[in-house]
MDTraj code that builds the backbone (N, CA, C; nanometers):
import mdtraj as md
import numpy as np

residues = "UNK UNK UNK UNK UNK UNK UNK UNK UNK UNK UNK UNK UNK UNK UNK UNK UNK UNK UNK UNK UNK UNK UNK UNK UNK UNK UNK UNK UNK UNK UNK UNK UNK UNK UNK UNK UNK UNK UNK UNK UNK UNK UNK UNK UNK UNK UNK UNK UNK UNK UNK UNK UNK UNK UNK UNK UNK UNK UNK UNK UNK UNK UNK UNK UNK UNK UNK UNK UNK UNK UNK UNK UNK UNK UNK UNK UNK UNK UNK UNK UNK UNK UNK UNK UNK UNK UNK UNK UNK UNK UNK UNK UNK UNK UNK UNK UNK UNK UNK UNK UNK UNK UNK UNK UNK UNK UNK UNK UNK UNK UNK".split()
xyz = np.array([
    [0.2855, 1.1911, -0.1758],
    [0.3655, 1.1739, -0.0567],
    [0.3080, 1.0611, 0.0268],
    [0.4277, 0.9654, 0.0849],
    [0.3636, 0.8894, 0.2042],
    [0.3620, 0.9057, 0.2772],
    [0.2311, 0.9574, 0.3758],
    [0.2077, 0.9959, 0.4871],
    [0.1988, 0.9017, 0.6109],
    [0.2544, 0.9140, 0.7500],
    [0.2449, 0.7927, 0.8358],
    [0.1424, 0.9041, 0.8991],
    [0.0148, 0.7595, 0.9406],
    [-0.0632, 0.8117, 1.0025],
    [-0.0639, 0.7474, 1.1540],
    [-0.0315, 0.6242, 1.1870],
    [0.0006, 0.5620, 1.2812],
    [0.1430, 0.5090, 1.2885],
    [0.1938, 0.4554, 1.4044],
    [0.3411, 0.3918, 1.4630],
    [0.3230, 0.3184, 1.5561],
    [0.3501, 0.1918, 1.5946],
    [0.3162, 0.1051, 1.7478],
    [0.3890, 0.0014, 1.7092],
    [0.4931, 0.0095, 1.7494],
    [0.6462, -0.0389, 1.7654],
    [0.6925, -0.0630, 1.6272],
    [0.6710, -0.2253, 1.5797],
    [0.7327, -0.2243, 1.4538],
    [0.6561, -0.2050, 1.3547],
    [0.4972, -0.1786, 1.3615],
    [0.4327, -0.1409, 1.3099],
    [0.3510, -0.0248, 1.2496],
    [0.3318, -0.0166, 1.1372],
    [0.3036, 0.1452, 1.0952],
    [0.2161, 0.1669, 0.9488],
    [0.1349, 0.2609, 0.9543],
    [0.0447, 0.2358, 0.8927],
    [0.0883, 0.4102, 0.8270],
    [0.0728, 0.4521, 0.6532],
    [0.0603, 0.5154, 0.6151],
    [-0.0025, 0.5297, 0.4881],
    [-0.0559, 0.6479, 0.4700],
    [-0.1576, 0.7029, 0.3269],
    [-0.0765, 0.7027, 0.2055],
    [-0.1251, 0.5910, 0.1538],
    [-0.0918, 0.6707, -0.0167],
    [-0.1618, 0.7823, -0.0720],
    [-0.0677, 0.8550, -0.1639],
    [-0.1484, 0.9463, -0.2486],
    [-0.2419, 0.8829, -0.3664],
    [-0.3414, 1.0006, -0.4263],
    [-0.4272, 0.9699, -0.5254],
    [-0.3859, 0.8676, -0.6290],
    [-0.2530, 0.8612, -0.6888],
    [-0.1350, 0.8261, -0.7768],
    [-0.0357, 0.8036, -0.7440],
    [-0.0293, 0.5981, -0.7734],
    [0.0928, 0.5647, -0.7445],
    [0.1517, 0.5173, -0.8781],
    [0.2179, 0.6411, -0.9032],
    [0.2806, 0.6226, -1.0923],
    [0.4058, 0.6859, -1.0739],
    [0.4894, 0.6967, -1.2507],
    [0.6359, 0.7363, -1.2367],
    [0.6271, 0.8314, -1.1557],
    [0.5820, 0.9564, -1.1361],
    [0.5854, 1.0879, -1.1051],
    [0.5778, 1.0634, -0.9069],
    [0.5398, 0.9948, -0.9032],
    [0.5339, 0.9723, -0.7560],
    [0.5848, 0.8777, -0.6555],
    [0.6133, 0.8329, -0.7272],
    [0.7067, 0.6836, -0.6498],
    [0.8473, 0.7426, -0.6277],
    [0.9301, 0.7897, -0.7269],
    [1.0648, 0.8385, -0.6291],
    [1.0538, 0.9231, -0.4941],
    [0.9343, 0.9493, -0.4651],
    [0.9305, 1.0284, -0.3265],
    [0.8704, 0.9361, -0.2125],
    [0.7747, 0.8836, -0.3214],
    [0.7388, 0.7238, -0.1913],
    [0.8435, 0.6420, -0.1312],
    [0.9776, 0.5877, -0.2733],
    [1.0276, 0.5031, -0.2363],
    [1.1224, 0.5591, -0.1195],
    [1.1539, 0.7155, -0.1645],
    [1.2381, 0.7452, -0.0244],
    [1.1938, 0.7271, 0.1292],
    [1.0685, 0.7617, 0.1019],
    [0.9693, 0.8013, 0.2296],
    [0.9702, 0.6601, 0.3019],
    [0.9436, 0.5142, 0.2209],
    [0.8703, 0.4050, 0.2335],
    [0.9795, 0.3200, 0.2729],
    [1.1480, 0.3667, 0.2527],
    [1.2670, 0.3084, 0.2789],
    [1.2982, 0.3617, 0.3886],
    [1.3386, 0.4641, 0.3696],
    [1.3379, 0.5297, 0.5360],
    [1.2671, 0.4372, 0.6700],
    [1.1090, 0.4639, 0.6353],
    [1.0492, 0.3522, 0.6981],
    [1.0975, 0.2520, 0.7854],
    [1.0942, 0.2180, 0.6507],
    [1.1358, 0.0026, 0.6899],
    [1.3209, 0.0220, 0.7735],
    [1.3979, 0.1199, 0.7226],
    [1.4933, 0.1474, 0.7952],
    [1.5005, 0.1591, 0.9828],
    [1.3895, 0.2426, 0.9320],
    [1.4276, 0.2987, 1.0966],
    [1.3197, 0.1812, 1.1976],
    [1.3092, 0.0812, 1.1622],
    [1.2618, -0.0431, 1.2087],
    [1.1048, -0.0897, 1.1797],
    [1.0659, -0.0506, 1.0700],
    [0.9301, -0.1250, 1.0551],
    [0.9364, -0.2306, 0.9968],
    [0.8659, -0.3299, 1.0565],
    [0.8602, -0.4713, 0.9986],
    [0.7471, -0.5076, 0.9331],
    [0.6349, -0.4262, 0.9673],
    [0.5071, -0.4922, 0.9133],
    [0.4426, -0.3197, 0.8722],
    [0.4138, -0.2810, 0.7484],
    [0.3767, -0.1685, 0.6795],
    [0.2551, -0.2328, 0.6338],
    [0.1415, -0.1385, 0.6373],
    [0.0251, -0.1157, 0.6063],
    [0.0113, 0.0236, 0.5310],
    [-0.0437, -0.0340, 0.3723],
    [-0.0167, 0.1249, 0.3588],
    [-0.1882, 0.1418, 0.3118],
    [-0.2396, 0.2178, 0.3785],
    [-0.4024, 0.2774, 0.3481],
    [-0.4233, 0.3461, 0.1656],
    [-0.4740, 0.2227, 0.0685],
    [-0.4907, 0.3246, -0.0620],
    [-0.6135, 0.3590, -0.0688],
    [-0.6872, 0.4034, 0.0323],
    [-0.8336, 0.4103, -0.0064],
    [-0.8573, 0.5376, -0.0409],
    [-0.7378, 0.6161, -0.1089],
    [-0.7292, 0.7304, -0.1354],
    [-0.6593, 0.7269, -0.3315],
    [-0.5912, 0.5892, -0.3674],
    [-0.5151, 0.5857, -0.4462],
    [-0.6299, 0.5556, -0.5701],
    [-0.6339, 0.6118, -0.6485],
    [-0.7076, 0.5717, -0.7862],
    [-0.6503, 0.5169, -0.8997],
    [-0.5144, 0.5289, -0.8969],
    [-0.4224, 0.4808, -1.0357],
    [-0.2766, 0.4252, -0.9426],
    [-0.2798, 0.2888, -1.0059],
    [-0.1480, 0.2068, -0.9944],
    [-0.0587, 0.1187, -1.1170],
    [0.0596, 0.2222, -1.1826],
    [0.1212, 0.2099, -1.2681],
    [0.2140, 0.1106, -1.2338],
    [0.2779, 0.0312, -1.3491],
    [0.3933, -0.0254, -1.3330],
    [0.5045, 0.0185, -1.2870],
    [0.5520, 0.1394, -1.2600],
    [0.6171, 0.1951, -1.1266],
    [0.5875, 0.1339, -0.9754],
    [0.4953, 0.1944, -0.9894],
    [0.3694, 0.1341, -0.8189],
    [0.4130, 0.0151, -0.8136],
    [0.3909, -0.0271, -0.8994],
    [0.3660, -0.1899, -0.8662],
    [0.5278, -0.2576, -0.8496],
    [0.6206, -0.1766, -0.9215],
    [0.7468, -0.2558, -0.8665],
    [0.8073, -0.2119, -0.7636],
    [0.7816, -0.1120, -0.6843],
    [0.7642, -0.0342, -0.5651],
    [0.6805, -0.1143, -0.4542],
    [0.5972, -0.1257, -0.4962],
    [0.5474, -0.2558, -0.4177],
    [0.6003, -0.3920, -0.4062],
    [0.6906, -0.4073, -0.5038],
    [0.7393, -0.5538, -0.4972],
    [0.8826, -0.5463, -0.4494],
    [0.9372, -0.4484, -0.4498],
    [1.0438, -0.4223, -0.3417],
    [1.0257, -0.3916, -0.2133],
    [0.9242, -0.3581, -0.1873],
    [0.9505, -0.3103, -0.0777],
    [0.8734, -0.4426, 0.0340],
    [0.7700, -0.5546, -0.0365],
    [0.7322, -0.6838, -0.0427],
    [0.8772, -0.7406, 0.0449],
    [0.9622, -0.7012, -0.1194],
    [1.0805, -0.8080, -0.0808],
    [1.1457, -0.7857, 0.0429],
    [1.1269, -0.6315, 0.0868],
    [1.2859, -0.5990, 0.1943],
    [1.2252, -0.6200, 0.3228],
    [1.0791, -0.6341, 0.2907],
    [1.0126, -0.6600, 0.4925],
    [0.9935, -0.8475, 0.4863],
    [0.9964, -0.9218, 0.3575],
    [0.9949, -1.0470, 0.4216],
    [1.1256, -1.0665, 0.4181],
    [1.2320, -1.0428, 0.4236],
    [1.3478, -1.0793, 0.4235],
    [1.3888, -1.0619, 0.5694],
    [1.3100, -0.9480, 0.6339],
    [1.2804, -0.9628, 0.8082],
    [1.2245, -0.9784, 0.8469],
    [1.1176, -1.0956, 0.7816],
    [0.9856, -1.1795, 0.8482],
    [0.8633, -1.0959, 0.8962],
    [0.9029, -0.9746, 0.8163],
    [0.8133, -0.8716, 0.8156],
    [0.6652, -0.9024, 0.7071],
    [0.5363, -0.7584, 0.6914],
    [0.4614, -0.8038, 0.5959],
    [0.4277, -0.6875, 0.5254],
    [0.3463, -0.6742, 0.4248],
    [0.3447, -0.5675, 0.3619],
    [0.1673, -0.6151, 0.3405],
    [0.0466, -0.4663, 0.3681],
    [-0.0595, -0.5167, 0.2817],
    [-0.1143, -0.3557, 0.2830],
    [-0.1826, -0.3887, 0.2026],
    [-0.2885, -0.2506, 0.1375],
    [-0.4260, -0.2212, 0.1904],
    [-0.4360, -0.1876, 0.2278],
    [-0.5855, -0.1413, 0.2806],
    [-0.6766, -0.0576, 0.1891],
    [-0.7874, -0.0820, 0.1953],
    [-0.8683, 0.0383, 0.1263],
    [-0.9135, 0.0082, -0.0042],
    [-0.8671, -0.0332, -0.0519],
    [-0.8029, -0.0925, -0.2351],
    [-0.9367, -0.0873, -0.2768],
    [-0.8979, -0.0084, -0.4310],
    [-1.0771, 0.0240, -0.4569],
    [-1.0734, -0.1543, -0.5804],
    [-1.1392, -0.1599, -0.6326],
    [-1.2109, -0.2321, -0.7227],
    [-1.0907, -0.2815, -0.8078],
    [-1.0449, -0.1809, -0.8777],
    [-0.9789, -0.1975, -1.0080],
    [-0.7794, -0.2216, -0.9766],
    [-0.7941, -0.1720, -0.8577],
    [-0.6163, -0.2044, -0.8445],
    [-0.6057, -0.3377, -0.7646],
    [-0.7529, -0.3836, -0.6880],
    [-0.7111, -0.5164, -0.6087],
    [-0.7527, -0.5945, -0.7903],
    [-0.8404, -0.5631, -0.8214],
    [-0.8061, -0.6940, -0.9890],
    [-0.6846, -0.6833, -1.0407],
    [-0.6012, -0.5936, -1.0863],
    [-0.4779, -0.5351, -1.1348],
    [-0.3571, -0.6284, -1.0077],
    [-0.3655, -0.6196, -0.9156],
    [-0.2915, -0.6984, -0.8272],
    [-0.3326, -0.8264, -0.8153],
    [-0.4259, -0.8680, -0.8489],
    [-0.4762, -1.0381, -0.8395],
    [-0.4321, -1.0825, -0.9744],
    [-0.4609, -1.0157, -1.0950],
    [-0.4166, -1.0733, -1.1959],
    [-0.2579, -1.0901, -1.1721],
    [-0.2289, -1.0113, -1.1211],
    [-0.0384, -1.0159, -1.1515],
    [0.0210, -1.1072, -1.0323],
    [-0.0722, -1.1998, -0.9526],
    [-0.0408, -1.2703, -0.8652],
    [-0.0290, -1.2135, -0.7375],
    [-0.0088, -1.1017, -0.7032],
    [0.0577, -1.0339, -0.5582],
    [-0.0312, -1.0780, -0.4362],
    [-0.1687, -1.0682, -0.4881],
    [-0.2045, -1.1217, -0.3737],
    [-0.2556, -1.2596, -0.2789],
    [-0.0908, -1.2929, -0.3443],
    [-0.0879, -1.4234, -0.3171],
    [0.0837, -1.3773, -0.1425],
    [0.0965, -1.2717, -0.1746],
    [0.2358, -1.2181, -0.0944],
    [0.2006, -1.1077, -0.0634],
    [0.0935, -0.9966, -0.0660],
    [0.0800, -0.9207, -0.0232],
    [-0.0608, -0.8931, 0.0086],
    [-0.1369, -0.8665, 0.1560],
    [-0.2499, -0.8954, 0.2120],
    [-0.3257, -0.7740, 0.1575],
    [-0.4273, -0.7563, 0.0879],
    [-0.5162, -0.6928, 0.0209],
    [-0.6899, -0.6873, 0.0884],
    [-0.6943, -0.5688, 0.1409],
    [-0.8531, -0.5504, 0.1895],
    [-0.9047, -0.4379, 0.1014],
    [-1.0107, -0.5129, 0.0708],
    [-1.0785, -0.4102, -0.0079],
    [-1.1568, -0.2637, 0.0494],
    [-1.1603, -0.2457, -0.0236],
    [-1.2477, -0.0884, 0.0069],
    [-1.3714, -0.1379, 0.0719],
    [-1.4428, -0.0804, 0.1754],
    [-1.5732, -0.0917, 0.2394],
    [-1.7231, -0.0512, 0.1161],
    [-1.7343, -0.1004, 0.0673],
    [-1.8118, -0.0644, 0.0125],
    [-1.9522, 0.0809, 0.0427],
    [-1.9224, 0.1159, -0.0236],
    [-2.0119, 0.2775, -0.0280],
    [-2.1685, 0.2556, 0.0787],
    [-2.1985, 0.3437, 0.1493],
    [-2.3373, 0.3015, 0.2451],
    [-2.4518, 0.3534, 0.1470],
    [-2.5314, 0.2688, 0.1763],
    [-2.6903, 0.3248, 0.0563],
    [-2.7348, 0.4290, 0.1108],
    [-2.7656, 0.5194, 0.0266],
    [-2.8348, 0.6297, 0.0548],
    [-2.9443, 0.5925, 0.1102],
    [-2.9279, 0.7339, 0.2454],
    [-3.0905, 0.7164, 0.2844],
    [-3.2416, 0.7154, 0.2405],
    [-3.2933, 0.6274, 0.2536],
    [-3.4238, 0.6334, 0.1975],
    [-3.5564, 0.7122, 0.2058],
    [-3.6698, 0.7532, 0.0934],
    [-3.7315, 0.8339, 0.1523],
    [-3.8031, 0.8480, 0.2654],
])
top = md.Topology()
chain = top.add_chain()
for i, resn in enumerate(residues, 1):
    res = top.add_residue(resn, chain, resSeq=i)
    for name in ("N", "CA", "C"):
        top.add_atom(name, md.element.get_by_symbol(name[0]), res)
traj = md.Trajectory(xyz[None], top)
């Protein structure tokens, strides 16, 4: 499910789930259309929760890319562990869609 965790005007920030694959994207895309409907222009969606991004995901992402720059809107990902910001760099996206990586893990305290 996509969860909105923030709203401040046209802007809005929500959680992906663990898995953005077939099984989960027809409930995103409703959730994530709705959205952009009821006036968001610039979506942030937090995956620092998402571990797997299927070719579903990813054309889910490229629609929904398409329907916020078409209102000069933006679309970017937050959180993004390791392996889905390479998976999105190879396939070009983040060249159109703003990608921050995951914070990297804090070192354990020392003895």
């Amino acid at each position: 499910m996509l969860h909105v965790t923030t709203r401040a005007g046209d802007r809005v920030t929500a959680l992906l789930p663990e898995s953005v694959d077939l099984h989960t994207v027809p409930l995103l895309r409703a959730v994530g259309n709705r959205i952009i409907d009821e006036g968001c222009r610039h979506l942030t969606l937090d995956a620092s929760r998402s571990r797997f991004l299927d070719s579903s995901g990813i054309t889910l992402l490229i629609n929904w890319y398409q329907r916020l720059d078409r209102i000069d809107g933006s679309l970017s990902l937050a959180g993004v562990n390791a392996d889905i910001h390479g998976l999105l760099h190879r396939l070009g996206l983040d060249t159109v869609i703003v990608l921050i990586p995951r914070a990297p893990a804090p070192d354990p305290p020392g003895p």
